[in-house]
N, C-alpha and C positions, 0 to 999 in steps of 0.2 A: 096287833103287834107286828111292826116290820121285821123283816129278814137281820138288819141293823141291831135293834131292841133286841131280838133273839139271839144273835151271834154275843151283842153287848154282855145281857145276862148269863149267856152260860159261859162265858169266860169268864166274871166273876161269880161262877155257883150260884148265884141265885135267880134259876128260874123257879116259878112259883110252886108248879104240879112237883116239885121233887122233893120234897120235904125234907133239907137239910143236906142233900146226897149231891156231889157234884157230878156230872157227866153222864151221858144218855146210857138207858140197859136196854139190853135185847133179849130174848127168849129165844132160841132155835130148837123149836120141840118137833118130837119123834120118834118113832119107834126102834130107828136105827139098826134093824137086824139084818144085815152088818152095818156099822158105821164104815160109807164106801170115801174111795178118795173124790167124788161127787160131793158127798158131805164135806170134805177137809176143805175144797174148793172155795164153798159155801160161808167156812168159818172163817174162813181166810180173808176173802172179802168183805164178810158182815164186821170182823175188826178194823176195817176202814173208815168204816161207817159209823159204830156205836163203843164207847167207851169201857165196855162191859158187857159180857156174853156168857148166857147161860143157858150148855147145850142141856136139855131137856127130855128126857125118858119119859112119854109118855106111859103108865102103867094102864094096858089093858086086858083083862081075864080073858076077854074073850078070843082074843088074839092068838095063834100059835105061834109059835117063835122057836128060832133056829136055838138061840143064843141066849140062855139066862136073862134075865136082870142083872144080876151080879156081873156077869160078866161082861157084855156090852158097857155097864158105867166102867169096871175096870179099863177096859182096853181107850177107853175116849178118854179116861182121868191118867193114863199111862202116856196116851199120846200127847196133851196137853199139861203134862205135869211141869212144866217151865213158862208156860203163859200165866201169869197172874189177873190176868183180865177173864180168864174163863173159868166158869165154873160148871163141872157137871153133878149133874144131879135127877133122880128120879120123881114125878110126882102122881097124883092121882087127882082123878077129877077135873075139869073143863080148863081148857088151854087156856081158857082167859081170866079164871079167876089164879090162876098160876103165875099168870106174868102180873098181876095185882100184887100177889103178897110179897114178890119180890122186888117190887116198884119197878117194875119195864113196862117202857111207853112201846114197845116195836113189837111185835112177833115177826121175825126172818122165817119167807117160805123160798124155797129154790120152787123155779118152776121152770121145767124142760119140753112141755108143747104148749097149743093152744087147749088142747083136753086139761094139761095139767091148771092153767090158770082159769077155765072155769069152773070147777070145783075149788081152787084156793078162793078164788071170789067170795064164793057165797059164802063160806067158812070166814072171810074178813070180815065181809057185810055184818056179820052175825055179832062178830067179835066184838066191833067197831059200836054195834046201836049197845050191846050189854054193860061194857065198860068204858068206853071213848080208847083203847086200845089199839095203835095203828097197825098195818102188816104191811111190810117193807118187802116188796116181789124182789128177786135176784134172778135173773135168768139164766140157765145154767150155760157153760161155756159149752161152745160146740162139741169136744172131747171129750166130754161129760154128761152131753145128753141123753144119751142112750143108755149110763151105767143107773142100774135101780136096786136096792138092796131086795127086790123079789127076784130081778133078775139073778142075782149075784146067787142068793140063793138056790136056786132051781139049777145053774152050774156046779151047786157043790152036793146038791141030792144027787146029780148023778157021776159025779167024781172026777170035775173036770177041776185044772188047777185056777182059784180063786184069786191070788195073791195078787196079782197087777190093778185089781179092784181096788185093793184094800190099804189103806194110807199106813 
């Protein structure tokens, strides 16, 4: 299929892999404790891109975490409660069979050095042979690279103010 073919079909809906559904989805999965304005960045851009965006609560037990579940989906479904194009939402179980059941062809990773892209790699690689699911790198804006929700964290364990982080 040409770039042409492709632009053609999904102007009129019907490219084939979408069963029914017009316009590209994304996944933007994570743990997000806290969802920083690194992330806001992230979304900001990825709606550039894809049609449909759904930021993604990775559920892990093993995990400790600053911030509920509850609450984290609160504050990202609070900040985006005027965008119709996002959806947040929690799942359980392997990023990729997640971006399957909700038909996203993409998973959005930010990635802020060369450490962070090769670990997203092989996590694509993986993705990519399990389901044919793409992952669409973003690279984080320079003003950005440095903010990380462990860092943000580790500022608010020891009682510094957090707030210029957090969108």
């Amino acid at each position: 299929m040409t770039y042409q073919d492709y632009q053609g079909q999904r102007s009129q809906g019907s490219l084939p892999h979408r069963e029914g559904r017009v316009g590209s989805v994304a996944i933007f999965p994570g743990t997000f404790d806290p969802f920083t304005i690194g992330h806001a960045a992230l979304v900001h851009r990825a709606l550039n891109i894809v049609d449909e965006l759904y930021i993604a609560i990775g559920i892990n037990i093993e995990k400790r975490t600053m911030l509920t579940l509850d609450e984290r989906l609160d504050r990202i479904k609070t900040l985006y409660k005027d965008e119709p194009r996002i959806h947040v939402v929690s799942y359980e179980g392997l990023t990729t069979d997640f971006a399957q059941s909700v038909g996203a062809q993409f998973i959005i990773r930010g990635v802020r050095s060369t450490i962070d892209f090769e670990y997203e790699r092989n996590i694509a690689d993986i993705n990519r042979m399990l389901t044919g699911v793409e992952t669409l790198f973003l690279i984080s804006e320079p003003q950005y690279a440095a903010i990380s929700s462990s860092m943000v964290r580790e500022l608010a364990h020891f009682g510094k103010d957090v707030n210029k982080y957090l969108p």
